[in-house]
C-alpha positions in Angstrom: 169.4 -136.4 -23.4 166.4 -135.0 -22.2 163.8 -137.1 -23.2 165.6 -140.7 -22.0 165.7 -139.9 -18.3 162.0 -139.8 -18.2 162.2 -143.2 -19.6 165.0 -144.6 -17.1 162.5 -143.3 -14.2 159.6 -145.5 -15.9 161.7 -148.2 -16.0 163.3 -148.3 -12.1 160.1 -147.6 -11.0 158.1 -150.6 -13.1 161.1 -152.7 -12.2 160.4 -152.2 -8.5 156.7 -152.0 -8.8 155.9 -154.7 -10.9 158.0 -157.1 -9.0 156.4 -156.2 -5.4 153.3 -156.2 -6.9 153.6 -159.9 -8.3 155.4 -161.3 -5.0 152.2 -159.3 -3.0 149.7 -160.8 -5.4 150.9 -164.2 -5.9 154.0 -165.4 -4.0 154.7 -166.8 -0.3 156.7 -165.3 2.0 158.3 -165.9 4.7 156.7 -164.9 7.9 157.9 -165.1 11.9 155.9 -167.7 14.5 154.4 -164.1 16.1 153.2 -162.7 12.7 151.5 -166.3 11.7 149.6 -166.5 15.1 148.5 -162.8 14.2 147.7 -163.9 10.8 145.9 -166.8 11.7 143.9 -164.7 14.2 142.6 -162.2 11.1 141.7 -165.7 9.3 144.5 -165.3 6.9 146.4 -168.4 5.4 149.8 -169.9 6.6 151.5 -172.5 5.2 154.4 -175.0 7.4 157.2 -176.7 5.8 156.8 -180.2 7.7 160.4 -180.4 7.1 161.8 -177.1 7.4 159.0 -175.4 9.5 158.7 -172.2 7.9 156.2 -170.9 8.0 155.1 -168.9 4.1 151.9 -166.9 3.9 150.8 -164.6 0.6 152.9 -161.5 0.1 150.1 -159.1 0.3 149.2 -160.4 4.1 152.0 -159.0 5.3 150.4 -155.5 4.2 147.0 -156.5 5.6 148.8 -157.9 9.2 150.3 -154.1 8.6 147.2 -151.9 8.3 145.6 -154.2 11.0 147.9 -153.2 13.8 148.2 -149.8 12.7 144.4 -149.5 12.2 142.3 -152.2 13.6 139.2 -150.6 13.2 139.4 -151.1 9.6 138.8 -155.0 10.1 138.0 -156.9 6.6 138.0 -153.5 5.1 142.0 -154.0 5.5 141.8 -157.2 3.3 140.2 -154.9 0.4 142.7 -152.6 1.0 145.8 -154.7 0.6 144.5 -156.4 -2.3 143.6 -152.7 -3.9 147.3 -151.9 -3.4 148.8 -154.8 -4.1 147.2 -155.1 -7.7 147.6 -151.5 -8.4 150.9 -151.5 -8.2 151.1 -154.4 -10.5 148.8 -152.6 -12.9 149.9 -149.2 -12.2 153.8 -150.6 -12.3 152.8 -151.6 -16.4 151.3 -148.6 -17.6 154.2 -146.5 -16.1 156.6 -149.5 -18.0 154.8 -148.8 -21.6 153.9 -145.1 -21.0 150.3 -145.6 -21.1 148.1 -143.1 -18.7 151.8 -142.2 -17.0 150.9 -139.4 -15.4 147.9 -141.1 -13.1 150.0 -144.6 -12.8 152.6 -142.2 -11.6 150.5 -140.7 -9.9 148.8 -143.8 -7.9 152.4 -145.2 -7.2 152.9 -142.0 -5.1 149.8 -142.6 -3.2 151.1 -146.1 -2.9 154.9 -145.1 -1.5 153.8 -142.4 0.6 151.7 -144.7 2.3 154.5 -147.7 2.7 157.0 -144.2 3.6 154.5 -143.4 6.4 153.6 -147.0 7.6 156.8 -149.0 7.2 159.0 -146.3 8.0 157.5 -144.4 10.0 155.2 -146.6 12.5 156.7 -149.9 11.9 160.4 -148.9 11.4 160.3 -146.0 14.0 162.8 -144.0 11.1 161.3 -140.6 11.8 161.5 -140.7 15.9 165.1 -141.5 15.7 168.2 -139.6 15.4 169.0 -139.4 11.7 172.7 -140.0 12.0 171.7 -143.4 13.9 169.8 -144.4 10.3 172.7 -146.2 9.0 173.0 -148.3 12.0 169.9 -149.7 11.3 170.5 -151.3 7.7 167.6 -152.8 6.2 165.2 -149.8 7.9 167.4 -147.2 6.4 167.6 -149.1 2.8 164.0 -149.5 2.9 163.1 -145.4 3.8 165.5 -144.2 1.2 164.2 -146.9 -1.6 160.6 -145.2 -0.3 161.9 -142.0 -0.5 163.4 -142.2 -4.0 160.5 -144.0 -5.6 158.5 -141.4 -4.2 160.5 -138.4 -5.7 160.8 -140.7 -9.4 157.0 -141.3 -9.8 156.5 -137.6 -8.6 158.9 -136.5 -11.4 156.5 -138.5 -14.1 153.6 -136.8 -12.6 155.1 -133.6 -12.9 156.8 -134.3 -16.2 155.1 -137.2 -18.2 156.4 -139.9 -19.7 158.9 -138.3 -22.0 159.3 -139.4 -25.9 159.2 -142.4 -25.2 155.8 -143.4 -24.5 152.8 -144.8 -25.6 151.2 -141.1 -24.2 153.5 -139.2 -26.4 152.9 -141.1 -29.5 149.2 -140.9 -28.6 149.2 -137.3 -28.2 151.7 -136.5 -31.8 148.4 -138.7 -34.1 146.2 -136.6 -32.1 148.1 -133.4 -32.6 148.5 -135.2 -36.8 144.5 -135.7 -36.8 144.0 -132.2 -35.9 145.7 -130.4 -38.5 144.8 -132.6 -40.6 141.6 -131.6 -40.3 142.0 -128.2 -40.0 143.8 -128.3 -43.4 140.5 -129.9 -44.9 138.4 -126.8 -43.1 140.6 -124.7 -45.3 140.1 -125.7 -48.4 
């Protein structure tokens, strides 16, 4: 029993990661009149519906629109850094999925949700300057810091404890372990 709940924390975490990343990295979203202006502003791309006038811009702008009102010193610098987060948790969302270098993907994804727990929740929610029993009165906020939250504590458990049995890690390191005695059987003889 053991070894299969590192493997159903790989998978809820590549589920979650893997679809953000794709819809940051290549799908339009839906963005307000007031985030397109700002958008538009940091030379970003918005799309209209002529006949429904919504307004759709790349997923991953919303992070940059993000990063730019919480640090707007960072200027194009923000771009890079959307894109870098965007595509590693994509990237980093497949190697925790397989079990291939899980303990760094794991380990990037933490980087990844402390960072949406501290700018989502934190400065663009307001979660943390609030009384906690008022987070449920707040739905999507308090959805959105506890999904934070546990994605956090799950990729911190695969740092902590690898990927489990099943894992492209583990069956790397059992023909590594195989190689090695077999060659220190062939030093005996």
């Amino acid at each position: 029993m053991n070894s299969i709940m590192p493997l159903f924390s790989r998978l809820v975490i590549a589920a979650a990661m893997i679809t953000t990343g794709w819809v940051n990295c290549f799908s339009l979203v839906g963005v307000s009149s007031e985030q397109a202006i700002q958008l538009e502003a940091l030379e970003l791309q918005v799309k209209t519906d002529e006949e429904t006038g919504v307004q759709t811009t790349r997923g991953l702008h919303r992070i940059v629109l993000i990063l730019h009102n919480q640090w707007p010193q960072l200027g194009s610098w923000g771009k890079l850094l959307a894109w870098t987060a965007a595509v590693f948790e994509l990237l980093a969302g497949i190697l925790v999925l397989v079990g291939l270098f899980t303990r760094l993907s794991a380990f990037v994804l933490c980087i990844i949700m402390g960072m949406a727990l501290y700018l989502v929740s934190h400065k663009l929610n307001g979660m943390f300057e609030m009384n906690p029993f008022d987070w449920p009165l707040h739905r999507v906020a308090f959805s959105q810091l506890f999904t934070e939250m546990c994605l956090l504590v799950l990729a911190l458990g695969i740092v902590v404890g690898g990927g489990g049995s099943f894992s492209i890690d583990r069956y790397q390191r059992g023909r590594s372990e195989e190689y090695k005695l077999s060659q220190e059987k062939k030093g005996d003889d």
